[in-house]
BAPALO-510191 format. One record per atom (N, C-alpha, C): x, y, z. Coordinates in steps of 0.1 Angstrom, whole numbers, plus 5000, padded with zeros to 4 digits. Example, Ala and Ser with C-alpha at 12.3 -4.5 7.8 and 13.67 -1.06 7.14 Angstrom:
2
513249435078
512349555078
513249675078
512849785071
513749895071
512950005079
//
This chain:
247
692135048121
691134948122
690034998131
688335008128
687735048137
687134968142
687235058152
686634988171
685434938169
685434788176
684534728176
683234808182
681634738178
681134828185
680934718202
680134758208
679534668219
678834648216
678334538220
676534478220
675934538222
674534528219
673334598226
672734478236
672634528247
671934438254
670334528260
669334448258
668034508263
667534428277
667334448284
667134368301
665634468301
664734378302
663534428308
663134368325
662834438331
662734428345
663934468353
663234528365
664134598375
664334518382
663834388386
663934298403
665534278400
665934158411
666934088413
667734048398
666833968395
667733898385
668233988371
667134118363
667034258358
668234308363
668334368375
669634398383
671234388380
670834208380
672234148386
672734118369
671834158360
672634128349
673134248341
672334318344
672834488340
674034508348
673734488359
675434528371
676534418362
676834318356
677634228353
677734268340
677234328329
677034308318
677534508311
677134608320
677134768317
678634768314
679434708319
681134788320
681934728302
680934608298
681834578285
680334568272
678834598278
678434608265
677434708272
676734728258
675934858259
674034828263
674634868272
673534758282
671834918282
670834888281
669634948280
668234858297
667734918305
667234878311
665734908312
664834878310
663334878307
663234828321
661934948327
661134928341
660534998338
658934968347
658435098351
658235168364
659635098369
659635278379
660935288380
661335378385
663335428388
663835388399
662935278404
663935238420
663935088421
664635068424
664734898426
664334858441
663734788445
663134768456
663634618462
663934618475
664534508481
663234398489
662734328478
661134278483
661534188495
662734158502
662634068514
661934148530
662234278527
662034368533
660534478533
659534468520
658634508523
657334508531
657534338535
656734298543
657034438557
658234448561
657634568571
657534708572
657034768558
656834888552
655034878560
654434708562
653734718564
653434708581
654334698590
654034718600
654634898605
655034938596
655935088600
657235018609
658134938603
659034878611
660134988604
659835008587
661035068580
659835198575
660835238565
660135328557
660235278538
659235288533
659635258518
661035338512
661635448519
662735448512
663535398517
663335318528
664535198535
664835108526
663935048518
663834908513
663834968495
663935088493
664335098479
665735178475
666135218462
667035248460
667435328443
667435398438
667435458426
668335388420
668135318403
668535278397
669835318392
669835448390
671035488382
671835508393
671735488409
672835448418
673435338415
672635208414
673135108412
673535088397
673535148385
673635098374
674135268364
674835288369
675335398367
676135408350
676035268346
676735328333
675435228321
674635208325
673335148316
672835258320
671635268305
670835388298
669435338308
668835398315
667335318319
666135408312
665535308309
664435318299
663135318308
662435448313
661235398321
659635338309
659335258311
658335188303
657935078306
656935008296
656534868300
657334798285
657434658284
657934578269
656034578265
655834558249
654734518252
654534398237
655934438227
656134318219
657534298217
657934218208
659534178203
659434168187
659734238177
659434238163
661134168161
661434078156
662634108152
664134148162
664534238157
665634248168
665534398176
664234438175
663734578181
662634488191
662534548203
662134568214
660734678214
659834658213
658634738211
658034798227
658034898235
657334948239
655834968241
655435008252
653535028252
653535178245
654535258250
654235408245
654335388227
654935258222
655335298210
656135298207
657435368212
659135338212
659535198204
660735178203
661635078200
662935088203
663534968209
664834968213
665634838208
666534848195
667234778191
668134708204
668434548196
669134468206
669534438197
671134338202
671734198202
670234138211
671134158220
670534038231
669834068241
668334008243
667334058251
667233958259
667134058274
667134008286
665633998290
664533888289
663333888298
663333838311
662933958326
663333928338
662034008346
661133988338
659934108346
659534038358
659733908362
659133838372
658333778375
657333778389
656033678385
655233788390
653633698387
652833748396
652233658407
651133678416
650733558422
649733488420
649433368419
649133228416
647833238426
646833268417
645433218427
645033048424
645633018414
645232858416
644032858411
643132898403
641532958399
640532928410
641333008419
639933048427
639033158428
638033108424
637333208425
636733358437
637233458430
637333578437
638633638446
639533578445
640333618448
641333748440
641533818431
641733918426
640733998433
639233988436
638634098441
638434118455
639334028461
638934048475
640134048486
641233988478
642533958488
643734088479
644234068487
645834168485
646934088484
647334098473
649334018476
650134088479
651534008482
652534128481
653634088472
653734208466
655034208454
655434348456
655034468458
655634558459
655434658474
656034738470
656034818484
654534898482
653734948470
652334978472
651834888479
652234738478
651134648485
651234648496
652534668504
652834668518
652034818524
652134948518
651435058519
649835028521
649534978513
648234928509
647434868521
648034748523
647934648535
647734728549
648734848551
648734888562
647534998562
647135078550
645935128551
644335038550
644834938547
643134858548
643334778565
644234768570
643934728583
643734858592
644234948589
643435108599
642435118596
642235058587
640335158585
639835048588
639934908586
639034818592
638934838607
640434858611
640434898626
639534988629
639535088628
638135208621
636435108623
636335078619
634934978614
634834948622
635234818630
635334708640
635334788653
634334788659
634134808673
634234698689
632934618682
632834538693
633434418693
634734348688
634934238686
636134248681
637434128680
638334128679
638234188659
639534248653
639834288637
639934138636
639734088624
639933928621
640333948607
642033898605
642833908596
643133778587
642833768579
643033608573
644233598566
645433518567
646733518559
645833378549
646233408537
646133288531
647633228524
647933108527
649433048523
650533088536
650932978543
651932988551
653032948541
654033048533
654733048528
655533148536
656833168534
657933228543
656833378542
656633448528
655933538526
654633538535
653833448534
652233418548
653133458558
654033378565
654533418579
654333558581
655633558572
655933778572
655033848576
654033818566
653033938565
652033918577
651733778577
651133778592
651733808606
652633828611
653633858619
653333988623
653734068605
653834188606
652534268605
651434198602
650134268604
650134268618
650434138628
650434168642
651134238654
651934238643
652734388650
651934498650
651434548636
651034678636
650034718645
649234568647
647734558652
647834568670
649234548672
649534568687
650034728688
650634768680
651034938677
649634988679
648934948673
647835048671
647035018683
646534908692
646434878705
644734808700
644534758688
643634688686
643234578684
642434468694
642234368699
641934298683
643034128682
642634108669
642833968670
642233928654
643133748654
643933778644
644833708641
645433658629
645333518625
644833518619
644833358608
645133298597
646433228600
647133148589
646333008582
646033028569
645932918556
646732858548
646532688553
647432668541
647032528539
646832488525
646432368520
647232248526
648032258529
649532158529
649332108544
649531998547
649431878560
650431898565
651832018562
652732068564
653932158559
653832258567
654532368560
656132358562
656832418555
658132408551
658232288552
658732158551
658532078550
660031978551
660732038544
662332078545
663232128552
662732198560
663632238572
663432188585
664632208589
665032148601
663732118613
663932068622
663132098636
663432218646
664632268641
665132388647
664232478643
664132448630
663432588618
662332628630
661432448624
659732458626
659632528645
660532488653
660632548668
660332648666
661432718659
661132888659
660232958656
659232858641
658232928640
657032928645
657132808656
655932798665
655932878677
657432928680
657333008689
657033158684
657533188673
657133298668
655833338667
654833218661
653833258660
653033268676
653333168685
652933168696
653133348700
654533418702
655033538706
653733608702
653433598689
652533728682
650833668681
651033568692
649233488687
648433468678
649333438672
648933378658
648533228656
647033198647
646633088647
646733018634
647532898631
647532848619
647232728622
646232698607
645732618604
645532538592
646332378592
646732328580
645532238573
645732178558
644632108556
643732168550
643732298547
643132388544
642732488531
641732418520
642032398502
640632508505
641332618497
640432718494
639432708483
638432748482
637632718472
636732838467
636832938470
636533068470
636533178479
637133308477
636633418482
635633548481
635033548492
633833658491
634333778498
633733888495
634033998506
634033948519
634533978525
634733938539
634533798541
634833708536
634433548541
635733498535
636333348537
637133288525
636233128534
636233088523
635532978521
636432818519
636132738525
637532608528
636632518523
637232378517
636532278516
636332208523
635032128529
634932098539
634631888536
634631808546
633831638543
632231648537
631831768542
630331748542
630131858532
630131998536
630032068532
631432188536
631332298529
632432408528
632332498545
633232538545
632732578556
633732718555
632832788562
632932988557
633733068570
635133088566
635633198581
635733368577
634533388587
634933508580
636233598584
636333738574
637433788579
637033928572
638534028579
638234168580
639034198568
639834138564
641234168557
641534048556
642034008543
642033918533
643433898527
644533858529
646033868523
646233728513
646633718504
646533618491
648233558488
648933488500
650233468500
650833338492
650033278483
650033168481
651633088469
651933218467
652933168460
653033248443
653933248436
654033258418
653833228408
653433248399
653233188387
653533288375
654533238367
655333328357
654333458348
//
């Protein structure tokens, strides 16, 4: 009698969930893994790639360590024909069953100018990234405090605001940090323990947040709030776009 075959399984995306189904799924089918890059990255942790708290090879890890008996396919998906898997290079990769897990991106909410003026964070380039546009602004800025704008007090706003003010005390340059966020209150769900800690936190790193606060455009250097009367303009040195996902 001949041996069954295995399935084909195709899993596009490296994050978490990409991961956790290739690790569960390699040892009894014939599992294929589409990314485009060879390291899986632990995004709880990139936030301090941008203070130099770790190193990017702290917070990543090569794929075929973790997935050692799936085939990994470096590429992007870019159609689905049928039961082949289409590639951008062109390729094709037969399936059973196709895994879509590429993740999100982030959610400007259509405001305007935001793609050309703020930074998110999703990968470890953007934590690299972040920490070279606050040196060179540091660079620029002479007479006056660096003025850093977090937009979105999401666990992710905290982070990155925190950890910009870490760096900005590393580096020994006089700064603000300033937290945005539309909402009349943040986390909203958690305890009074939570909220203590993060008032003191932010207090620790002097950080200023500020609720109530519906963005309505960004300019180079400015983000712009809606105001009773009119809009009213804060400027800033460095611009972070923490607002949250959208598929």
């Amino acid at each position: 009698m001949a041996a069954r075959k295995k399935q084909r399984v195709v899993v596009c995306g490296a994050g978490f969930a990409g991961i956790n189904v290739a690790k569960a799924l390699e040892s009894k089918c014939d599992v294929t893994l589409v990314a485009p890059t060879d390291r899986f990255v632990y995004l709880p942790l990139i936030h301090e790639v941008l203070s130099e708290n770790v190193t990017p090879r702290t917070v990543t890890k090569g794929l075929d360590k973790i997935l050692p008996k799936t085939t990994l396919v470096h590429g992007r998906a870019a159609k689905v024909e049928g039961k082949d898997l289409e590639l951008a290079s062109g390729d094709r990769l037969p399936f059973d069953t196709l895994v879509v897990a590429v993740g999100a991106e982030s959610n400007d909410f259509g405001v305007p100018g935001v793609a050309e003026n703020t930074l998110s964070f999703y990968s470890v380039g953007d934590a690299l990234q972040a920490n070279a546009m606050i040196k060179v602004a540091a660079t620029q800025v002479q007479d006056r405090p660096l003025r850093v704008v977090v937009v979105g007090a999401s666990f992710t706003g905290v982070e990155v605001a925190g950890e910009a003010a870490e760096l900005l005390h590393k580096l020994d340059v006089p700064h603000n940090v300033l937290l945005l966020d539309a909402a009349p209150k943040v986390f909203p769900h958690q305890s009074a323990e939570f909220h203590q800690g993060i008032e003191k936190g932010l207090e620790r790193l002097s950080l200023e947040m500020r609720l109530n606060q519906k963005i309505v455009e960004v300019r180079k250097n400015m983000v712009v709030v809606a105001g009773t009367d009119r809009p009213s303009e804060i400027p800033a040195d460095v611009i972070f776009w923490c607002t949250g996902a959208k598929p």
